[in-house]
C-alpha positions as CSV (number, residue, x, y, z in Angstrom):
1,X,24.2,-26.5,-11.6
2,X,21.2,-24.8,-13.6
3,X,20.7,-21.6,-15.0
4,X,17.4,-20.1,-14.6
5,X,17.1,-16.9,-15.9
6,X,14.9,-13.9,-14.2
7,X,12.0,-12.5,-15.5
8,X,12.9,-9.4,-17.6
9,X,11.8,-6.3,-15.2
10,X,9.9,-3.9,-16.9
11,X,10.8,-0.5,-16.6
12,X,8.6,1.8,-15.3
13,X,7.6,4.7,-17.9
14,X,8.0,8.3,-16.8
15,X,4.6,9.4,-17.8
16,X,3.1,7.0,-15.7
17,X,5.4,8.3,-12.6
18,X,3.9,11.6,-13.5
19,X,0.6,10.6,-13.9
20,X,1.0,9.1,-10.2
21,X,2.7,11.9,-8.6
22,X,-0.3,14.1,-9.8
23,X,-3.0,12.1,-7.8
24,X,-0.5,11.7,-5.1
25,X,-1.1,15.3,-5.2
26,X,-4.2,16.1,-5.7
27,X,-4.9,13.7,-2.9
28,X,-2.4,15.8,-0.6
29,X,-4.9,18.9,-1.5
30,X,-8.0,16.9,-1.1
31,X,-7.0,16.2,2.2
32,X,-6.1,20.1,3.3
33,X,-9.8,20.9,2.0
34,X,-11.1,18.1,3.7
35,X,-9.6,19.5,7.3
36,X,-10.4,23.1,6.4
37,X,-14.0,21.8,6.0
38,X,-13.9,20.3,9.4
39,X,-12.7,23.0,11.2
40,X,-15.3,25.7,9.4
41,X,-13.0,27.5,8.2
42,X,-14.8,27.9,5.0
43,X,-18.3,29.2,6.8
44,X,-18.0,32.9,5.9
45,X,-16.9,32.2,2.0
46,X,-19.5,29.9,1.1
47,X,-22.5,30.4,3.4
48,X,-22.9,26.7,4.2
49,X,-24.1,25.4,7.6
50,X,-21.6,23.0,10.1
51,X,-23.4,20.2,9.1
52,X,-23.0,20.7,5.3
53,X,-19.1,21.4,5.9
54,X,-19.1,18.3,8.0
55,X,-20.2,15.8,5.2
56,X,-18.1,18.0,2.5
57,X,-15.1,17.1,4.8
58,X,-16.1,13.6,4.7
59,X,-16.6,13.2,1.1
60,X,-13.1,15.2,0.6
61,X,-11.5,12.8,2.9
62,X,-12.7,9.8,1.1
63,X,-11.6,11.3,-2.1
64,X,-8.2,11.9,-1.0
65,X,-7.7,8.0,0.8
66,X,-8.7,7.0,-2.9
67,X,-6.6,9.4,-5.4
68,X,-4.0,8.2,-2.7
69,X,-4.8,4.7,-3.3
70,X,-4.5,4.8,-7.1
71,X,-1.4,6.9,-7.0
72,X,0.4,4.3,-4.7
73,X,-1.2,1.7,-7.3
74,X,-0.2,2.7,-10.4
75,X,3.6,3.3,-9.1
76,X,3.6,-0.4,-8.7
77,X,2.0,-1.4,-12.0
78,X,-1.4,-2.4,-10.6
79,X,-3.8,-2.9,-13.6
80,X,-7.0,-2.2,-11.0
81,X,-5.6,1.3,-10.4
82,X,-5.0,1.6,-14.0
83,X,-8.3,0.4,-15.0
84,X,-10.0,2.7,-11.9
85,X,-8.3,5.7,-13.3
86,X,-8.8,5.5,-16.6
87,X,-12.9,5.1,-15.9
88,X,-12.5,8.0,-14.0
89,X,-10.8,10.1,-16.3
90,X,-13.2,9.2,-18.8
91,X,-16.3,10.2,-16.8
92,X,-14.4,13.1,-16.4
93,X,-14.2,13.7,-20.1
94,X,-17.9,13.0,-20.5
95,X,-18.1,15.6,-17.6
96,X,-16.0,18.1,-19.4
97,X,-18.0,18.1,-22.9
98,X,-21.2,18.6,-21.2
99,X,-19.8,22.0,-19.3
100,X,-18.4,22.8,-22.5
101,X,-21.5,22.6,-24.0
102,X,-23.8,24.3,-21.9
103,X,-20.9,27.2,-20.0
104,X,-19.0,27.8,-23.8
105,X,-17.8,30.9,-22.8
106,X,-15.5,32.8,-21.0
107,X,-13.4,30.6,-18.2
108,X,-15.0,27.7,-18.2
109,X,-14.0,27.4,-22.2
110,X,-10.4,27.4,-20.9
111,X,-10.6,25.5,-18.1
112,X,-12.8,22.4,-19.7
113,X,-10.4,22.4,-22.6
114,X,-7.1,22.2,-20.6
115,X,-9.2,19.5,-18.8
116,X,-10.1,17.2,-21.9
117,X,-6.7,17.7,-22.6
118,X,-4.9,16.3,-19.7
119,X,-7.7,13.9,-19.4
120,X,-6.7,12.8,-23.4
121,X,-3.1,12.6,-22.4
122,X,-3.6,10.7,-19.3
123,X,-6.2,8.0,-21.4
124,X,-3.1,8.0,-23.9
125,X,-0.3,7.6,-21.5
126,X,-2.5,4.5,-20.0
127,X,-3.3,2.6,-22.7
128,X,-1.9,3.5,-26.0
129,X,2.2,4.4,-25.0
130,X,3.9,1.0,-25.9
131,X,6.1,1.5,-22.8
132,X,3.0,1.6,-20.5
133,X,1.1,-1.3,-21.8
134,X,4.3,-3.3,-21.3
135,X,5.0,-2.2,-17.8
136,X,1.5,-3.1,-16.5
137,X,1.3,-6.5,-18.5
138,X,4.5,-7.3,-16.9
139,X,6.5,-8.3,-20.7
140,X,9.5,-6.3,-21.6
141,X,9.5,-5.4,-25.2
């Protein structure tokens, strides 16, 4: 009789179950847009025509299969999720200087920096939390 031990099971960090649950989320709300935008319901707010609404629904919809997506993804330690979300909070970042930049006042200020923020935190939680870099190579510490 032989003993073979298991691979050590990495834990998986709580900032990255929050980071998840957050696009699991914002994917939920994606989604309730994207079915107010079928149904017109947004017509008399933002003067758009049916056919504008239309393809905002779709592009809503598409954004909320993939924030969806990369949630699921990064709850089971899939390094393509983490890879895809970390691009995209980094365009986001990029994004979020250049409104800084040119909207420095008032609420946009606020808004962009609690942005950059989050978007800083998230990038950290990613790739520089020790916990997180083991759970998505796979090693325990």
């Amino acid at each position: 009789m032989t003993s073979e031990s298991a691979p050590a099971l990495v834990k998986r960090p709580g900032i990255i179950t929050f980071i998840a649950w957050l696009l699991i989320i914002k994917s939920a709300m994606a989604a309730v847009t994207a079915i107010f935008a079928f149904f017109g319901f947004f017509t008399e707010n933002t003067g758009l025509s049916d056919s504008q609404l239309l393809t905002a629904g779709v592009v809503e919809a598409g954004v909320a299969i993939i924030l969806l997506w990369a949630g699921n993804n990064l709850l089971t330690g899939n390094k393509s999720a983490r890879t895809f979300v970390g691009v995209v909070v980094g365009i986001r970042l990029v994004a979020t200087v250049v409104v800084m930049l040119t909207h420095h006042s008032g609420g946009y200020l606020s808004v962009t920096l609690l942005g950059a923020a989050i978007g800083l935190i998230a990038l950290w939680a990613l790739y520089a939390n020790q916990a997180s870099v083991d759970y998505f190579e796979g090693t325990a510490s």
